[in-house]
N, C-alpha and C positions, 0 to 999 in steps of 0.2 A: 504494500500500500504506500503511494508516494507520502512525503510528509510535507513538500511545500505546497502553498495554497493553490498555486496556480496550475500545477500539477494535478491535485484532488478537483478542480473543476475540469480541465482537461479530459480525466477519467469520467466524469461523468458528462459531458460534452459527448463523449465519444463512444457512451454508451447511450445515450438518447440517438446520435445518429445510426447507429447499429438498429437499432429498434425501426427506425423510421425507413432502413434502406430493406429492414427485411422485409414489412411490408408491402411498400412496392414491387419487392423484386417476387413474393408471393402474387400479387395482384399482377401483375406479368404472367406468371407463369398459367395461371387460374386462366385466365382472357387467351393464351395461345393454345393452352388443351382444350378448351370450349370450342375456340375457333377450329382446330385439329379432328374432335369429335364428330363437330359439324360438316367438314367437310366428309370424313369420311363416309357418314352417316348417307352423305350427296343431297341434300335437300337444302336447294337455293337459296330459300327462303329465310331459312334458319342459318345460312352462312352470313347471305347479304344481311342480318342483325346483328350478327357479330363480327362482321368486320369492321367496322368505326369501333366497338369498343378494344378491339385487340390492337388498331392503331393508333386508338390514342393513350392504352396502357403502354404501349412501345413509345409514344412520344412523352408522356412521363416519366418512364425509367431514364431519358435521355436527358430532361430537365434536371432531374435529379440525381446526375450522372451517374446511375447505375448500370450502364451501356453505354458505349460509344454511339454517337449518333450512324458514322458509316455501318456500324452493326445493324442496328434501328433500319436502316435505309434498305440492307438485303433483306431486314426479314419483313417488310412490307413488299418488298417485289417478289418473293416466294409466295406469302400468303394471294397476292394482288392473282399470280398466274394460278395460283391452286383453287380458287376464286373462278378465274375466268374458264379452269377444266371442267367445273361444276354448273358453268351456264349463268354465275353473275353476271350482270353487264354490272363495270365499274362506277360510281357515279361521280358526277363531275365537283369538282370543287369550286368552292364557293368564290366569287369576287373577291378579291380584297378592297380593303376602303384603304384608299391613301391619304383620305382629309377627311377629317369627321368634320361635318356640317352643322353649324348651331342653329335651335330651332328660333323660327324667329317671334317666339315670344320673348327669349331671353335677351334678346338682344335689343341695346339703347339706343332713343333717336335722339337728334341734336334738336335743340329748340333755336 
């Protein structure tokens, strides 16, 4: 057990991040055997609902740097083609906003 202060929080710093990475990395794992099952399973229906949630459990272990993102990147382009063997069509992604637009109540007039 350390005996300086800084140490003894360190240790516990470090075991709260322990805790937090296992769960994600559980919630990973959870989201690509569902997705797995489903595929196997071949019922489209039930893949195409689980694919956003297995890729956005991949794009959280990535925030959370529990995976490399280039990791992250192949195992959406596996899941995406095991997907497209099963008869998903993939669906498109959303716009992005490059300016959030204020509404115009909020906004002041000059008198």
């Amino acid at each position: 057990m350390p005996i300086i202060k800084s140490a003894k929080k360190r240790v516990k710093v470090a075991r709260t991040a322990a805790a937090r990475n296992a769960k994600t990395r559980r919630g990973l794992r959870d989201a690509l055997k569902a997705y797995e099952r489903a595929v196997a399973s071949g019922k489209s229906t039930e893949v195409a609902k689980l694919q956003p949630a297995a890729f956005s459990a991949l794009d959280l272990a990535v925030k959370r740097a529990i995976i490399h993102k280039n990791r992250a990147s192949r195992y959406k382009s596996r899941l995406a083609k095991q997907a497209k063997d099963v008869g998903v069509r993939l669906t498109a992604k959303p716009k992005k906003v490059t300016k959030l637009e204020k509404p115009a109540s909020k906004q002041q007039t000059r008198k």
